[in-house]
N, C-alpha and C positions, 0 to 999 in steps of 0.2 A: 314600503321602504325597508322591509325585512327590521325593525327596528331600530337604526340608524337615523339619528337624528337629520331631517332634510337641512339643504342650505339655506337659511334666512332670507325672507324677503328683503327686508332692511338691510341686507350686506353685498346685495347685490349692487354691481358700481357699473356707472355711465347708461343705464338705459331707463332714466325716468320718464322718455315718452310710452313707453312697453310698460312702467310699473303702472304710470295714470290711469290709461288706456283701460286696464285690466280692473282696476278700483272701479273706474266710473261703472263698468259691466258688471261688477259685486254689486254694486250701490242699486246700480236698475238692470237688471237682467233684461227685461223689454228690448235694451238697447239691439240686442240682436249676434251677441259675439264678437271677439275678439279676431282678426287674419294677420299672423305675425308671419313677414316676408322677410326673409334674409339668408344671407350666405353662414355655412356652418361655422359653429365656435362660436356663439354670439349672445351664450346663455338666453335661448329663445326658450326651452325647454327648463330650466333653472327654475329660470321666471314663475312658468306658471304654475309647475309643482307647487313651488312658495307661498303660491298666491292662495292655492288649498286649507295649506294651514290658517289661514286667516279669519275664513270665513267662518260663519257663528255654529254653537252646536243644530244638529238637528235634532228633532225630537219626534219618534213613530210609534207606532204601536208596539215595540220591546225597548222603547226606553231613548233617554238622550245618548247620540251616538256621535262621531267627530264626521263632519262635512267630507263626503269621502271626493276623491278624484279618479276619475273614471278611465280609462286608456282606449282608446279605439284602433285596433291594430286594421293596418290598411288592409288586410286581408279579410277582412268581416264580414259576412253573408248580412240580406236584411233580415234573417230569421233571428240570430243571432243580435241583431242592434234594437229590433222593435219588437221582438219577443213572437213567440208561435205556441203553436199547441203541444203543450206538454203529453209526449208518446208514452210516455213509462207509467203514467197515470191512466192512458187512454188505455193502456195494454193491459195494465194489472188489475186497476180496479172500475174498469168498464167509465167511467165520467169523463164528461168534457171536461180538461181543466187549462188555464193560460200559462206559459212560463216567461216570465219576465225579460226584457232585454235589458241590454248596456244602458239604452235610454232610463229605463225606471230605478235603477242603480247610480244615475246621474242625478237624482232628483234633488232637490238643494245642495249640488257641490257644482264640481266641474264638468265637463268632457271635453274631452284634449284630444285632439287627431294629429297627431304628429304626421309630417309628409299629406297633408289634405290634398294636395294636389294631383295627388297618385289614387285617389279613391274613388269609385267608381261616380260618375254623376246622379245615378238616380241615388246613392245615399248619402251622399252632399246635398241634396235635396230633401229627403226624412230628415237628416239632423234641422237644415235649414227651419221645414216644416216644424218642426218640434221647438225649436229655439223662440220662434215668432207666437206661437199659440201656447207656449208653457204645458201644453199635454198632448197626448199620443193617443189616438185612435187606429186600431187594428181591426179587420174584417177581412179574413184570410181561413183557409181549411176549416171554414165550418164554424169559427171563433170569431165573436163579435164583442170588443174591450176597446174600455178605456182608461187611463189614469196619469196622475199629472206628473208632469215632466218641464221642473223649471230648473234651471241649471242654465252657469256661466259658460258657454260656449267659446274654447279656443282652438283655433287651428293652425299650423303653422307651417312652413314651406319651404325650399329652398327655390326659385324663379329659376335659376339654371336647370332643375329637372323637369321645366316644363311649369305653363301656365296654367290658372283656373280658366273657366269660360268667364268673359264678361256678363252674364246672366246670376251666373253665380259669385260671382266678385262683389256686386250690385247688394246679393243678400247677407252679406257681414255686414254687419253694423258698421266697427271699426276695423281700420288696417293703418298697421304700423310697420314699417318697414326699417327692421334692423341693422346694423354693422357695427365692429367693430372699432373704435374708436384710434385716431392717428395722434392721439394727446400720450406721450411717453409716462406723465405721473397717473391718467387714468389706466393704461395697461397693466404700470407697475403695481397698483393696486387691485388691480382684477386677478394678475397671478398670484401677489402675496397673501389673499385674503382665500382663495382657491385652495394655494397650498395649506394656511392654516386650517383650513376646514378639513383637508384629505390628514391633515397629522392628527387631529383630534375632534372627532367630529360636534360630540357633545360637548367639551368644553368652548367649540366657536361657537355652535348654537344657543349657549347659554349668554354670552354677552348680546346677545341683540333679542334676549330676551323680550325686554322692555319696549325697545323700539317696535318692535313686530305687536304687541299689546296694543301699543298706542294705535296703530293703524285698523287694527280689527276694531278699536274700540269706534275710531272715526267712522269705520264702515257702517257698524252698527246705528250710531246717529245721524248718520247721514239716509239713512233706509226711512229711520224713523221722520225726518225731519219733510223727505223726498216728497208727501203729498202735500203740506204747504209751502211747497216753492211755485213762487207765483211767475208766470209767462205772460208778460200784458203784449197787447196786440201792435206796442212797438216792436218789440226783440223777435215776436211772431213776423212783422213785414222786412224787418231785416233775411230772418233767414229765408224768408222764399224769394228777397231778393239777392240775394248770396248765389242762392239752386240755382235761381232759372241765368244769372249770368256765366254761370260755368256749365249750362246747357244740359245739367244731366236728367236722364229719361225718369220719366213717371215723379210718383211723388214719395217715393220711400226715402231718399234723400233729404228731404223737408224733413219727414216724421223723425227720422233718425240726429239731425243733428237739432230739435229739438226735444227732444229724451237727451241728448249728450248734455246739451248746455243747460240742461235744470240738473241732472244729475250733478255736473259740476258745481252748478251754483251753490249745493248741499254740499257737496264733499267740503267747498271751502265756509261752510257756515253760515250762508245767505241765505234770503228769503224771497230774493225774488232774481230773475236772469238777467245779467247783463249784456253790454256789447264784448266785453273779454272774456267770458260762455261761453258765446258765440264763437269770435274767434276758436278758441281750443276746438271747440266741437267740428267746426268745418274742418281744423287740420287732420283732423282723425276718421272723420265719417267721410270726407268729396274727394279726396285723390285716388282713389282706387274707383269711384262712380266715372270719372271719367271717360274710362279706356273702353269702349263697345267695339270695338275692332281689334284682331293683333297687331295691329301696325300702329296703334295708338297709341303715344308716349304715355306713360303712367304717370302719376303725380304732381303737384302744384306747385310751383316756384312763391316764395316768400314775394315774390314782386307780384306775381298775380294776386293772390292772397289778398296783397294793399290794395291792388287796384279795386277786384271785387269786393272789398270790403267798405273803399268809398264811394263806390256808387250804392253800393245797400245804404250808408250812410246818406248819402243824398237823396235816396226814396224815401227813408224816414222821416228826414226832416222835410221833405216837399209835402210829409202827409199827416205831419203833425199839427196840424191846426185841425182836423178832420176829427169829427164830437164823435166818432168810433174808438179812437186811444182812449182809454181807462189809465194808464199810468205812463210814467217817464221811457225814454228810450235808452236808456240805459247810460250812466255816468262812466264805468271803467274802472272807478277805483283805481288812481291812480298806477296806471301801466298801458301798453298796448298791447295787450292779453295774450301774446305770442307765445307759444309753446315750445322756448329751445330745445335741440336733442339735448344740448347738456346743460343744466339751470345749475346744478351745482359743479365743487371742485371736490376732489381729493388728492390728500395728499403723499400719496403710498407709503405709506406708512402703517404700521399694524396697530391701529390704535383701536380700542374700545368703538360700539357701535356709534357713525357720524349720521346715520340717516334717521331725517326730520318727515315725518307723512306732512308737514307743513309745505315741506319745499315744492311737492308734486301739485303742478296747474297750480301754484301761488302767482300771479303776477307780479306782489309785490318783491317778488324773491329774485327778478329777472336782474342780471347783471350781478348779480353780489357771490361771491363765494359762497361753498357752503361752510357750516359750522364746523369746527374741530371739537372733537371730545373732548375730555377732560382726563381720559386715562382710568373713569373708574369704570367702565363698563357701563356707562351710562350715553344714551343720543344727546340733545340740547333740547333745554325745554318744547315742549309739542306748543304750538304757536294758534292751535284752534283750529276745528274742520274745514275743511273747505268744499263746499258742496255739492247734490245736483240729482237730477230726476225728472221727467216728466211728471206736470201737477197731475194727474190722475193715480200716481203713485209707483210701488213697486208692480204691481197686480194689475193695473190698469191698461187694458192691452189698446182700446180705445178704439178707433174707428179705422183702423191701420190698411193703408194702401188699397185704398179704393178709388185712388185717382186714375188718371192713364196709362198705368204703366197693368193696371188690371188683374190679370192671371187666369191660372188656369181656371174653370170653375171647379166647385168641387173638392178641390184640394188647396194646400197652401196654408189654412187658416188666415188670419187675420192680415198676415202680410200677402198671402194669395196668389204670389210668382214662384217660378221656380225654375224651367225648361226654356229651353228654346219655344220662341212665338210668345212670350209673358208681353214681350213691350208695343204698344201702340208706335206707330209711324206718326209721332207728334213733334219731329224734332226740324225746326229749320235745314235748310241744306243750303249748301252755295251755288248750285249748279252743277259741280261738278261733284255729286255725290259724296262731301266732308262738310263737315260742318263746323262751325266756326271755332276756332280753338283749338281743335286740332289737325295736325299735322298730317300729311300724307306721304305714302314711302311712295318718290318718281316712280312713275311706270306702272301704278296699278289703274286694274281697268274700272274705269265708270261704270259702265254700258250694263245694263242688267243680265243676269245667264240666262240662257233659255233652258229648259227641262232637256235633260242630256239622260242617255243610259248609264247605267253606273259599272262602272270599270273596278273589277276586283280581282283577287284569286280565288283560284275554282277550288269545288270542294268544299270540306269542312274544317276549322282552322280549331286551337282551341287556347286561340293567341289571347294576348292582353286586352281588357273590355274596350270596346271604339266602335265604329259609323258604319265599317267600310265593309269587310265580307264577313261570309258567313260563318259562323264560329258556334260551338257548343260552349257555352255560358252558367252561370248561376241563377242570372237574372233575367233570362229571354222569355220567350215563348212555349208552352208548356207543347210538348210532339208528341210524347208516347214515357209510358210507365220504363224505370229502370230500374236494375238492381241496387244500386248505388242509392242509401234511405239518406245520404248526406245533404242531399241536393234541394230536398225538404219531401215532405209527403204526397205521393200520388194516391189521391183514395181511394180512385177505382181499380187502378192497377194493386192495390194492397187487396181490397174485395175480393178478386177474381183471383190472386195466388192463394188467397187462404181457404175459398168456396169449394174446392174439392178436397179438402181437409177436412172438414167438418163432421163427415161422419164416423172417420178413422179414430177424430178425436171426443167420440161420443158425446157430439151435438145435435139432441134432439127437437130443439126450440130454444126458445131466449137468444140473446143477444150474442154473434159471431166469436167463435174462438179463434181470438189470432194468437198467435205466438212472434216472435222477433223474427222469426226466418222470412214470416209473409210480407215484410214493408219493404214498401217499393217506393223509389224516390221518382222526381220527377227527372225527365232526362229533356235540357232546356235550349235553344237554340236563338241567338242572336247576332251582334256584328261586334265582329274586334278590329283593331287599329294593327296596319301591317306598317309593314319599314318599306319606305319609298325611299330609293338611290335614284339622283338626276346624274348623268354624261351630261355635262352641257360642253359643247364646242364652241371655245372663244378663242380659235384661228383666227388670222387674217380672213379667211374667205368669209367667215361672219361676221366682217368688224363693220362692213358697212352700216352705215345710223340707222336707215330703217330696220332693219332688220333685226338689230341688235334692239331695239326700242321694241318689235314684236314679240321676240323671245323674251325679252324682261317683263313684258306684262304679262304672257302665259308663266311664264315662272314664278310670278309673285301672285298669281292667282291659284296658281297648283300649290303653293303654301298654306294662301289663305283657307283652302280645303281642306288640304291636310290635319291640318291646327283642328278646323270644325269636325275630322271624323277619326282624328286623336294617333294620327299617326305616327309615329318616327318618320325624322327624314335627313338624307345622307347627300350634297351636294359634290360632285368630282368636278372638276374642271378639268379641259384637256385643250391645252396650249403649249409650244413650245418646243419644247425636247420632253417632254414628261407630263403626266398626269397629278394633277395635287387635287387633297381632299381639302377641300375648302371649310366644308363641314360635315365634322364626325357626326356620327347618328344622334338626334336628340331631339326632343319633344320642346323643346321652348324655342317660341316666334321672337321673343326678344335677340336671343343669340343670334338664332339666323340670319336676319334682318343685320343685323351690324357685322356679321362674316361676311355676307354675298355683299354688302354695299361696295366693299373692296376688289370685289376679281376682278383683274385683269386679262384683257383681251389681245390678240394679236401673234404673230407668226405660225409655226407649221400646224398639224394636225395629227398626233399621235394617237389616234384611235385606236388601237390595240391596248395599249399601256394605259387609256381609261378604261376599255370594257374588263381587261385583267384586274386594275386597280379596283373598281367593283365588285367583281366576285371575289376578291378578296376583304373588299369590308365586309359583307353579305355571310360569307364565312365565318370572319371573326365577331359577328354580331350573333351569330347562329350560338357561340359558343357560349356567349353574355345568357339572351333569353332565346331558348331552344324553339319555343312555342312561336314567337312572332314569323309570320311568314312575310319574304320578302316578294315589293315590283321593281320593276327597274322602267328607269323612262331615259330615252335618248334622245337628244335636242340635238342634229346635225345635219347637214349636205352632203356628207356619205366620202366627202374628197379627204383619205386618208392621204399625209402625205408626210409623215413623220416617221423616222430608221425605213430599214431597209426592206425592202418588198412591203409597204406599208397595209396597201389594202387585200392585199391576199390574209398577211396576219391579222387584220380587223374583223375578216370573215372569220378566219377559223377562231378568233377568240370568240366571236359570237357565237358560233355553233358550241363551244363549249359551253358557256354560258345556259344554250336550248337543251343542251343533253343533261343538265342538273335539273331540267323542269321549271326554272325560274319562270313566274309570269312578266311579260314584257312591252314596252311602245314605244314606236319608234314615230317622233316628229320631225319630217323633213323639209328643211330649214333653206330647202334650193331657190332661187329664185333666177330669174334673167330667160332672157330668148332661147337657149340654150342650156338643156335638164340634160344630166349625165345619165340619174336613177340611181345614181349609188345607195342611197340611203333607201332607195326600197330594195337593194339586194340583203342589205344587213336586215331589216325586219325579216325578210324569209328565210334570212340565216338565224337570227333569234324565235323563229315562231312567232314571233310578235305582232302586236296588231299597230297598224298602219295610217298615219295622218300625215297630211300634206300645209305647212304655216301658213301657204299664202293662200290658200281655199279658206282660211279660217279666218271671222271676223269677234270683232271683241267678245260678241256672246257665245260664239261657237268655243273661242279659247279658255273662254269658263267651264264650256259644255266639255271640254276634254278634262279641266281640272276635277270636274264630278266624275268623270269617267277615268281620273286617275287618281295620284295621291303625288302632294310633296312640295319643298320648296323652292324656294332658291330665286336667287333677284340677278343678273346680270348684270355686271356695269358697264 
């Protein structure tokens, strides 16, 4: 912070779900991190700096030092986060030696990923990995270490840049999901209280002195307190009957929302868990387990919440007479444990510090105002901890996610998921491929894909990390030795530049003389995510039902792929008198999905003015990120019939199109007694490769979404 006093935890206004959230993950790091989802300006990033200061000194082998907080810039190699073999040692003074990452630098503080969504997935999986086992093991270039790595894990996001995978959503612990607030007195105090910190940094920081004490002071008792909080085998059958009603896979869900709810039970002071734990904890640990699909609404309505909550209640009591309960099922203390986003008030005002660590997950605080100062620079008396932990403690990693949700072997640690293929097929279905509770976007296909060729661009890309073609990477497969030692070390290739040096450099025996010139990096090759642009034709000549019902399921299934091999994607519409972009380029299935639920279908067919419209997004995206290479895919019957000499201009805008080299597919969408072919003249005016809608049956339309990329839903 270049010496500038940070902004106070305690002066931060309206996001006590975001402050709790982040305590209870002090309190039991086990818990598994913190996923803050929201739109920018929402102090998501405020927050967690704040939350650094809080935490207690460390103490290492040079001494007690302040809890430091760690920065993960999205651009991080994994040499760089888990640490590699130190070269400058290996060169100067002939020894294997390790050099530390960001991880062993995070070791009792934070690591904060700002934009997590943007990072590659295999090291959203090392953090993962690391967060769930408290330490880091490396076996790489010849180096075999380990050393412990526990640390409050945050990540934060904006959803409109693009989604996590549900695999990895699953592995945060918690997710809270931000905004800002539509209450006029809490805005006025988030600006007035903003600006007095930008006029004076250390004189704000000094009024909430106290309050900020108090809450580190909570943290600390609540740590200590964490292994005698008792979880009797009531509040234990509540929450797995919580899980299994909101149907989420495997069992990391159980384990996590009971770590949340002991952790709680500490933070407020308790000794043992109750049903209002519980509560908070589900709000925080199950709305982001939900979503396994893109098309899956995110998050929990207050009304399911009740519903699932009484029927856990009702398995309780059905099972309380059963000589296995060792203790009560939890009283409540007086409240219904609910976690408002906003439990207290303020009152914009610039008054001395108002914030109580009392207030956060108080039940009994629900509905009341919050306290006003008094003006002297002082909060309102601290009203006692309020608690929580899994009984096996801080340290106690436990028997973690060994249920069916499984993982890789081998890797994972304790919690043992991480990639795609983690989750067993243990979940009910309806028949028609959703399962209960959630929702389906019309039009998507059941039917399973069959193994299709995979449809890329050619060559070698050296686009943004993704599924789909072939790309020089950081993180792929190792080909051949390169000049470039950034990329991390080729040994052999380093051997054989320096081997005919050796005698110049009067090496008669002993151990190789290398110098800096002989390292050779490795030169890595893997798959990046390209920019898929859909034509989709919603004329009249396509409006008929069936047809328009085939195209909407290859559309929403060309999404659904997309999404899984991380592409961008650009939907045009061409109807009318004109082409509209329905949707600009972007990586998040949420947006999409509520853009396409909207296009409209019906009159002429201006083909020219969408394949123009195209290469004109294609263009201007070109200029955004250089690297992403673009496809193009065209849903149409080929019947231009929009301005003047329509389908002469459709050709020749195609063939412009083919002479930039763009890779291309054309699906044509003709159907009846009576085929014109238009739409196979424009594929051999684009170069494009060639498919027919009505040859294709539900799995083949998948088999073309692997063999392509992108979204878009038709209505």
């Amino acid at each position: 912070m270049g010496g500038e006093a940070g902004f106070p935890f305690s002066a931060v206004v309206g996001q006590e779900r975001l402050q709790l959230a982040l305590i209870l993950s002090a309190v039991h790091p086990g818990i598994g991190g913190v996923l803050v989802r929201g739109e920018k300006g929402t102090a998501k990033s405020t927050v967690v700096r704040a939350l650094a200061q809080l935490l207690p000194p460390v103490v290492d082998e040079t001494g007690a030092r302040p809890a430091r907080l760690v920065e993960l810039p999205v651009g991080a190699t994994e040499d760089r986060v888990v640490g590699s073999l130190d070269l400058e040692r290996v060169l100067r003074d002939g020894e294997q030696a390790f050099r530390p990452g960001l991880l062993a630098a995070a070791h009792h503080g934070v690591l904060y990923v700002d934009e997590v969504n943007l990072l590659h997935d295999h090291l959203v999986d090392v953090l993962l990995d690391a967060a769930a086992m408290g330490r880091v093991h490396v076996e790489r270039d010849g180096v075999s270490h380990s050393h412990p790595a526990r640390f409050v894990l945050v990540g934060t996001m904006n959803p409109e840049e693009g989604e996590l995978r549900p695999q990895l959503l699953d592995r945060f612990g918690l997710t809270v999901d931000v905004a800002a607030s539509r209450e006029v007195d809490v805005r006025m105090a988030v600006v007035r209280r903003r600006l007095d910190y930008e006029a004076d940094p250390a004189a704000f920081a000094a009024r909430y002195v106290d309050a900020d004490q108090r809450v580190a002071e909570r943290i600390l008792t609540a740590r200590d307190r964490l292994p005698d909080v008792a979880l009797d085998n009531a509040e234990l059958r509540r929450i797995a009957a919580l899980c299994a009603s909101f149907d989420v896979d495997g069992m990391r869900a159980d384990l996590v929302v009971a770590r949340t709810a002991t952790a709680h039970a500490a933070w407020r002071g308790r000794d043992r868990v109750t049903e209002d734990d519980v509560r908070i904890a589900a709000e925080l640990a199950l709305p982001h387990r939900r979503r396994r699909d893109p098309f899956d609404e995110p998050g929990i309505s207050e009304q399911q919440l009740d519903e699932a909550m009484e029927e856990a209640a009702a398995e309780v009591d059905k099972a309380s007479g059963d000589e296995e309960f060792d203790g009560p099922h939890g009283s409540g203390e007086g409240g219904n444990g609910r976690l408002d986003q906003d439990e207290s008030r303020v009152d914009g005002s610039d008054r001395a510090a108002d914030f109580d660590p009392g207030d956060l997950g108080d039940e009994r605080s629900r509905g009341r105002g919050q306290d006003a100062t008094d003006g002297d620079g002082q909060g309102p008396d601290d009203e006692g901890p309020d608690g929580g932990g899994p009984a096996g403690g801080p340290d106690d990693d436990g028997p973690d996610d060994q249920g069916p949700d499984g993982g890789r072997p081998g890797r994972g640690g304790p919690n043992g998921t991480g990639g795609e293929g983690d989750r067993a097929d243990n979940s009910s279905s309806d028949g028609n491929g959703s399962r209960p509770g959630h929702e389906r976007v019309s039009g998507t296909p059941t039917s399973a894909a069959k193994p299709a060729p995979r449809w890329e661009v050619p060559g070698i890309g050296e686009g943004a990390p993704g599924r789909r073609s072939r790309a020089r990477t950081r993180t792929g497969r190792t080909v051949r030795p390169d000049t470039d030692p950034s990329t991390g070390l080729h040994l052999l290739g380093t051997i054989f530049a320096a081997a005919p040096k050796q005698f110049e450099r009067g090496r008669l025996s002993g151990p190789l003389a290398l110098a800096t010139e002989d390292l050779r990096g490795a030169y890595r090759e893997g798959r990046e995510g390209n920019l898929v642009v859909f034509v989709v034709d919603a004329s009249g000549s396509m409006a008929a039902r069936d047809r328009l019902t085939a195209v909407t399921g290859a559309i929403v299934t060309l999404l659904r792929d997309a999404y899984q091999r991380r592409d961008k994607v650009a939907v045009i519409s061409v109807r009318g008198s004109e082409a509209e972009l329905v949707l600009p380029p972007t990586s998040s299935v949420d947006i999409a999905v509520r853009r396409l639920a909207g296009m409209r279908t019906g009159g002429k067919t201006p083909l020219a003015a969408g394949l123009l419209k195209a290469r004109e997004v294609i263009a201007r995206e070109h200029v955004r990120d250089p690297r992403r290479r673009p496809m193009l895919v065209l849903l149409t019957d080929g019947r231009a019939t929009g301005g003047t000499d329509p389908l002469p201009r459709a050709r020749t805008a195609a063939k412009l199109i083919a002479a930039e080299g763009h890779t291309a597919m054309v699906i044509d969408c003709e159907r009846g007694m009576i085929r014109l072919g238009l739409a196979a003249e424009l594929a051999r005016d684009l170069r494009a490769r060639y498919l027919r809608l009505n040859e294709l049956t539900g799995e083949t339309v998948a088999d073309v979404v692997r063999a392509t990329a992108g979204p878009a839903r038709a209505a």
